[in-house]
The first five atom37 places (N, CA, C, CB, O) and aatype in JSON, in Angstrom:
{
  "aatype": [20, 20, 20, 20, 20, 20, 20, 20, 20, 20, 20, 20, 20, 20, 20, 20, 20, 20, 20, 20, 20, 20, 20, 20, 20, 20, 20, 20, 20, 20, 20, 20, 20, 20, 20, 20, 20, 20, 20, 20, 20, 20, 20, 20, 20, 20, 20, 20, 20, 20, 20, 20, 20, 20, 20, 20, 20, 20, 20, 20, 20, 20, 20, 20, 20, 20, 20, 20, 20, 20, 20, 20, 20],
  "atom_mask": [
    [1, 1, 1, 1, 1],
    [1, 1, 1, 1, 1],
    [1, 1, 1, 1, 1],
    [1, 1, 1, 1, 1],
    [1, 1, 1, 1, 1],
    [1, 1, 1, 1, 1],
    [1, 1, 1, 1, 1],
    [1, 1, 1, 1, 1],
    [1, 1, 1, 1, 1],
    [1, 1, 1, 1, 1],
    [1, 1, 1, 1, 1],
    [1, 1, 1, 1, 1],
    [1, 1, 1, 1, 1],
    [1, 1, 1, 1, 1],
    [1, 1, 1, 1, 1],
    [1, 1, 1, 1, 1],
    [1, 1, 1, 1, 1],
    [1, 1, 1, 1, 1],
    [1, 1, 1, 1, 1],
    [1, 1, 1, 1, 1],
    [1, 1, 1, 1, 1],
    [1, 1, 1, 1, 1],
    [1, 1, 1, 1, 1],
    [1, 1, 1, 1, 1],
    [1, 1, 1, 1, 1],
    [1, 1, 1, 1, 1],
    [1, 1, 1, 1, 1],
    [1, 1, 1, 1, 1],
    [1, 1, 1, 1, 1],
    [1, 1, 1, 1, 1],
    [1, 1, 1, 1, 1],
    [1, 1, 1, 1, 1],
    [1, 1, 1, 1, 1],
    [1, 1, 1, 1, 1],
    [1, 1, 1, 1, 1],
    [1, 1, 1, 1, 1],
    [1, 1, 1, 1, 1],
    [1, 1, 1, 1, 1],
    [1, 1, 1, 1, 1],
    [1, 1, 1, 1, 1],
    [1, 1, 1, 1, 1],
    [1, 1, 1, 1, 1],
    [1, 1, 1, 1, 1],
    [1, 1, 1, 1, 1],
    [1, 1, 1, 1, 1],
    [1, 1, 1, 1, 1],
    [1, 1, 1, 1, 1],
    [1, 1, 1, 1, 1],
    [1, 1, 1, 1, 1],
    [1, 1, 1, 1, 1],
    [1, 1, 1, 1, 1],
    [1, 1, 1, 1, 1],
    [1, 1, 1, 1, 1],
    [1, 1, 1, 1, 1],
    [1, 1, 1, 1, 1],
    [1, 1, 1, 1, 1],
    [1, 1, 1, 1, 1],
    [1, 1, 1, 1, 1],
    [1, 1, 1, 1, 1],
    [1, 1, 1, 1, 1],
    [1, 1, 1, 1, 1],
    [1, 1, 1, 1, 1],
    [1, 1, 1, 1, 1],
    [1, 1, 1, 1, 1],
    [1, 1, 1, 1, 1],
    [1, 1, 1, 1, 1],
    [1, 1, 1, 1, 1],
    [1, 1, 1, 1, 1],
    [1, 1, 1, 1, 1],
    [1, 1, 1, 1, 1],
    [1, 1, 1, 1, 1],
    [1, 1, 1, 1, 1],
    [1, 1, 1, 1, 1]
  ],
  "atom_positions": [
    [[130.02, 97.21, 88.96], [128.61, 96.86, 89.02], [128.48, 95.56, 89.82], [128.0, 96.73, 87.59], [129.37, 94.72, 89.88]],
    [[127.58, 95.48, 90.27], [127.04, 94.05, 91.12], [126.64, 93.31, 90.48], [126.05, 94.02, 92.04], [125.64, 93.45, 89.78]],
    [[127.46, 92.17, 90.58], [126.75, 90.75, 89.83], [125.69, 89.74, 91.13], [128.43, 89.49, 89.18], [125.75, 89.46, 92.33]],
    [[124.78, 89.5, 89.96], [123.75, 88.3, 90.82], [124.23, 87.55, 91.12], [122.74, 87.61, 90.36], [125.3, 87.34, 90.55]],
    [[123.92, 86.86, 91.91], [124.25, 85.64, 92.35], [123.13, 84.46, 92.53], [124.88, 85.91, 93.53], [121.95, 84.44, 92.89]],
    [[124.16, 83.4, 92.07], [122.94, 82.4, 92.36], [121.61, 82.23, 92.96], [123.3, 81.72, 92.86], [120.58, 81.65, 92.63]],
    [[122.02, 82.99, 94.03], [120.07, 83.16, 94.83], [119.29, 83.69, 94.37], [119.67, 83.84, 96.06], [118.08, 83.47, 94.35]],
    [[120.33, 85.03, 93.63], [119.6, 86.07, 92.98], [118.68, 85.62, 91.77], [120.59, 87.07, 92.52], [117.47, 85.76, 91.59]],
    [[119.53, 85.13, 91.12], [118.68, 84.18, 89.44], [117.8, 83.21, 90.16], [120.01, 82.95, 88.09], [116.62, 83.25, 89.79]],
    [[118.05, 82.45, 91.0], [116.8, 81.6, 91.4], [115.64, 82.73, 91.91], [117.23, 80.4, 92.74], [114.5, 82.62, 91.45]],
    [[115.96, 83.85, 92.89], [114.57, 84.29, 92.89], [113.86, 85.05, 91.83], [114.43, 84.99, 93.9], [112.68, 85.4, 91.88]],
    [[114.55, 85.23, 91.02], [114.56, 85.86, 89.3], [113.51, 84.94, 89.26], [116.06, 85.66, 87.96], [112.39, 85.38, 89.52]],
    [[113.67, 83.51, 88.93], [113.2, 82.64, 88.14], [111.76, 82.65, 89.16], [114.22, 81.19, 87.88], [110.81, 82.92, 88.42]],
    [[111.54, 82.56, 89.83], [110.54, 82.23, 90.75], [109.55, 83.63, 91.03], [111.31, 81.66, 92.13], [108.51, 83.53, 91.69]],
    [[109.9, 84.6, 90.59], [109.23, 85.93, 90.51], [108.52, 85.42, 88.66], [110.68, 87.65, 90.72], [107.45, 85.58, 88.07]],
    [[109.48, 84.97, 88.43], [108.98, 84.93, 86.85], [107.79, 84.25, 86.86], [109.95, 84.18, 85.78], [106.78, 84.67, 86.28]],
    [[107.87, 82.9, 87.69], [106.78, 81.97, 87.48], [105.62, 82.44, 87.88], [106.94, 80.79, 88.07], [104.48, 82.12, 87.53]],
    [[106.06, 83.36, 88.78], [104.38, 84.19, 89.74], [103.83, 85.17, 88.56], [104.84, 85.59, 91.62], [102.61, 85.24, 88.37]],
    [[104.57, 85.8, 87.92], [104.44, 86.86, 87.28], [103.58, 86.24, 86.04], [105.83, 87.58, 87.01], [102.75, 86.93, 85.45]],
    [[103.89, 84.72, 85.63], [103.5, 84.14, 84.24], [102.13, 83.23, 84.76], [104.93, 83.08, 83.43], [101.28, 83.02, 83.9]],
    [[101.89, 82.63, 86.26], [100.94, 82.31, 86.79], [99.97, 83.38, 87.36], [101.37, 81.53, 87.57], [98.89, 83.08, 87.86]],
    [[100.56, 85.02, 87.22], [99.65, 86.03, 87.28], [98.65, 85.96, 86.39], [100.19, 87.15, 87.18], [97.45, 85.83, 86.6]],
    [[99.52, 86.11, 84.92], [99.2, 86.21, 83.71], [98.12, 85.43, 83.66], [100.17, 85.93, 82.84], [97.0, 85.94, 83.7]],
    [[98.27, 84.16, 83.56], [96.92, 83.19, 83.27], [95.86, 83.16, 83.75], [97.0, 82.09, 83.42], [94.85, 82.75, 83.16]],
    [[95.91, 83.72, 85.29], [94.72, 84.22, 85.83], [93.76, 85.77, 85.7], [95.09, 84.05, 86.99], [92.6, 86.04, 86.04]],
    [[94.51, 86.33, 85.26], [94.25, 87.24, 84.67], [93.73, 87.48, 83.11], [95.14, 87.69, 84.94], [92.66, 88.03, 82.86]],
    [[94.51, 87.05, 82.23], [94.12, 87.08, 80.71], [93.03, 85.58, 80.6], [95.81, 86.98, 79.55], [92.15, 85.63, 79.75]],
    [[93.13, 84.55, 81.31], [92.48, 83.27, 80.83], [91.69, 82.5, 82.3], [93.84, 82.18, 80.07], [91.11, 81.41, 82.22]],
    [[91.78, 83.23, 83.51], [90.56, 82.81, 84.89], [91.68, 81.31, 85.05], [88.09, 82.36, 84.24], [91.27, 80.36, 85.72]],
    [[92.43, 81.28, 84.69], [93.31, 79.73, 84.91], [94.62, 79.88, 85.84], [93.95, 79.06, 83.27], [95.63, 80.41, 85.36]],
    [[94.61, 79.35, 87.34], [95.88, 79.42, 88.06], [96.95, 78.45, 88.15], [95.6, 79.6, 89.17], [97.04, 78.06, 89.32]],
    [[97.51, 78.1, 87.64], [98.08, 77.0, 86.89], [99.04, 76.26, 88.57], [99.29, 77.75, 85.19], [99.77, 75.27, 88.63]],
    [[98.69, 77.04, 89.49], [99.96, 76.51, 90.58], [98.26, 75.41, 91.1], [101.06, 78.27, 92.26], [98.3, 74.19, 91.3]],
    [[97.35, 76.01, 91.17], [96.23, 76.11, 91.36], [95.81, 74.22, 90.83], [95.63, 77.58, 90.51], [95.58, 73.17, 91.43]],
    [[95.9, 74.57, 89.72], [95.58, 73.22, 89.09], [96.7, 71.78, 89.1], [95.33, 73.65, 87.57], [96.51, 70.58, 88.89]],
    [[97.83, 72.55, 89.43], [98.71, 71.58, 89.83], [98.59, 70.85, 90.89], [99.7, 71.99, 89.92], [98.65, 69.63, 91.01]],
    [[98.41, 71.74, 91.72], [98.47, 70.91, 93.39], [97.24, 70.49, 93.95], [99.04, 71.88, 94.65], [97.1, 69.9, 95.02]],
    [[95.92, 71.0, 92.76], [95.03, 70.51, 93.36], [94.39, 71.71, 94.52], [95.63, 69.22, 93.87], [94.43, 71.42, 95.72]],
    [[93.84, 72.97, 94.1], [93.39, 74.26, 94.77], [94.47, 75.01, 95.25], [92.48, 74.04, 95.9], [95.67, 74.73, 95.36]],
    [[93.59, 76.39, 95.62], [94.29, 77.21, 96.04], [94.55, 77.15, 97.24], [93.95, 78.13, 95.79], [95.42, 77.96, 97.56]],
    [[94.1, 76.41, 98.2], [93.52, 76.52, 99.45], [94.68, 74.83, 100.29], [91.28, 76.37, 99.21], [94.75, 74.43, 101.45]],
    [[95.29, 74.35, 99.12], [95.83, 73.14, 99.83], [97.02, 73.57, 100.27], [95.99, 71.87, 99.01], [97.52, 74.55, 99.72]],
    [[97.62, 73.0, 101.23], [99.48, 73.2, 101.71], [99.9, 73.33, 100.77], [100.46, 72.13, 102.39], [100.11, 74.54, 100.77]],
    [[100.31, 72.88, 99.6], [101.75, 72.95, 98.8], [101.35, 74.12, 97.85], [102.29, 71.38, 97.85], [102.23, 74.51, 97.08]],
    [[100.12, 74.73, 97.82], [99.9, 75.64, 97.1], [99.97, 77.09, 97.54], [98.89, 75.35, 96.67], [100.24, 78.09, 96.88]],
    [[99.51, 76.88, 99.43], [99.95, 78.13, 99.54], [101.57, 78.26, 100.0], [98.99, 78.8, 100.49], [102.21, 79.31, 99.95]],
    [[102.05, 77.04, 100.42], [103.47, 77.68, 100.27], [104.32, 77.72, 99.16], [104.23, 77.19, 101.07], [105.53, 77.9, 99.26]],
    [[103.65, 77.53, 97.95], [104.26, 78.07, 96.98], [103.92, 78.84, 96.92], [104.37, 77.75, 96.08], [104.88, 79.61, 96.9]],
    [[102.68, 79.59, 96.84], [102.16, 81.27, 96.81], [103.32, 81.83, 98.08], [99.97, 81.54, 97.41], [104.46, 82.29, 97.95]],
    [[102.81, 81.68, 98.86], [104.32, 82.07, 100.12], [105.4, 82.55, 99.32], [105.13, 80.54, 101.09], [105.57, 83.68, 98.89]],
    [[106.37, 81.14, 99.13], [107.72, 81.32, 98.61], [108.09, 82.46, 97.69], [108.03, 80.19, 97.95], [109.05, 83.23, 97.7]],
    [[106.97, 82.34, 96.83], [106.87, 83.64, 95.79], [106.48, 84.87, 95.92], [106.18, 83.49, 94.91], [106.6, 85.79, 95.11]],
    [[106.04, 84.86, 96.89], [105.58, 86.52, 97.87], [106.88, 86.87, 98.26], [104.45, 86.43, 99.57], [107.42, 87.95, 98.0]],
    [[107.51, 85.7, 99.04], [108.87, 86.04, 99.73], [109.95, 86.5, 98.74], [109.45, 84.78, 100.5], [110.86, 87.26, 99.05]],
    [[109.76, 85.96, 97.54], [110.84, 85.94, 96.57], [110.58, 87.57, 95.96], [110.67, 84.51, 95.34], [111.59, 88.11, 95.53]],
    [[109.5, 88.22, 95.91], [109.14, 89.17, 95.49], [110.02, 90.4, 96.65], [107.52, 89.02, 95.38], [110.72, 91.35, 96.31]],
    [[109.66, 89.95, 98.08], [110.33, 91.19, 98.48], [111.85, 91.35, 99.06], [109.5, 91.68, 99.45], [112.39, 92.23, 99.74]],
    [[112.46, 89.76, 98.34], [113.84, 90.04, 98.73], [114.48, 90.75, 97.17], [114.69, 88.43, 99.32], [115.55, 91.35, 97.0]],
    [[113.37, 90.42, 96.15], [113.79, 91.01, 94.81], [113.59, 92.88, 95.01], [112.62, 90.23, 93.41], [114.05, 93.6, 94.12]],
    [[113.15, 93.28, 95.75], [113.09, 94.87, 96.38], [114.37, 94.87, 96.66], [112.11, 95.3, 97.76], [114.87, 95.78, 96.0]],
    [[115.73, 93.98, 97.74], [117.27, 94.25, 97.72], [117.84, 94.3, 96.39], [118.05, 93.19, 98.48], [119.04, 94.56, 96.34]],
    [[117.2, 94.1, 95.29], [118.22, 93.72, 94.14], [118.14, 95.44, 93.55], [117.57, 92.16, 92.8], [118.96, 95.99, 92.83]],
    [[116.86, 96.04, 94.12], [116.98, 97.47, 93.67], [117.72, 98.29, 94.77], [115.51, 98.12, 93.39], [118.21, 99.29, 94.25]],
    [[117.96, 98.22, 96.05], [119.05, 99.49, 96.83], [119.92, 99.07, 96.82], [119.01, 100.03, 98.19], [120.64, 99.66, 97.63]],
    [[120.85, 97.65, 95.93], [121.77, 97.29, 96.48], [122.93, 97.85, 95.72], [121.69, 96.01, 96.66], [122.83, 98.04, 94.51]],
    [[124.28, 98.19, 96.52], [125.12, 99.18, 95.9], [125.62, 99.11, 95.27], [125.73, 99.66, 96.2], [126.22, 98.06, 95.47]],
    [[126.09, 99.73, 94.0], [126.78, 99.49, 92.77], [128.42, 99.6, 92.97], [126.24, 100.56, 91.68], [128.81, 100.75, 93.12]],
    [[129.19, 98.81, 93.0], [130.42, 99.32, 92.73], [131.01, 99.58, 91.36], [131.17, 98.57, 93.32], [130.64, 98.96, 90.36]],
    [[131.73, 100.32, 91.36], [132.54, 100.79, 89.71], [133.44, 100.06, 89.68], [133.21, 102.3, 89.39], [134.52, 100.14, 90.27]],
    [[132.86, 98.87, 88.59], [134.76, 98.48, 88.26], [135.58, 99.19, 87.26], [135.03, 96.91, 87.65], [135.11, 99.63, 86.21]],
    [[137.14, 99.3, 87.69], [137.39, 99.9, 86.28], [138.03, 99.2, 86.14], [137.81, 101.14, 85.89], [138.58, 98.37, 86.88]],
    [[138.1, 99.66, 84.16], [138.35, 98.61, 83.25], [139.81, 99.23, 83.15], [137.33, 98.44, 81.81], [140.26, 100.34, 83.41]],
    [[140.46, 97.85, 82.59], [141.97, 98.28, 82.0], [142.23, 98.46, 80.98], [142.88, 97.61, 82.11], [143.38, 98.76, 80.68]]
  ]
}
């Protein structure tokens, strides 16, 4: 089987945060990247929206990528 790798868990983590800053805008009208940086509309907000778009479709390789069989002893 294929193990993650470091990049892999970081874009884990960073899909997570989009996924949990989905959430709040959705269940509660609150964008929390939003209120951090000061709008949706400033630099550091949309390239964090960016980064996390990006992180979303390199997390699409983590699904074709090939399994090897290890065998066990």
């Amino acid at each position: 089987m294929t193990k993650m790798t470091g990049w892999d868990k970081f874009i884990l983590a960073l899909i997570i945060i989009g996924a949990l800053n989905w959430g709040l805008i959705g269940f509660f009208q609150f964008d929390l990247v939003a209120a951090i940086f000061g709008g949706q509309l400033t630099a550091v907000s949309r390239i964090i929206y960016a980064i996390v778009g990006l992180s979303g479709i390199w997390a699409l390789t983590l699904l074709f990528r090939r399994r090897r069989h290890v065998e066990e002893a």
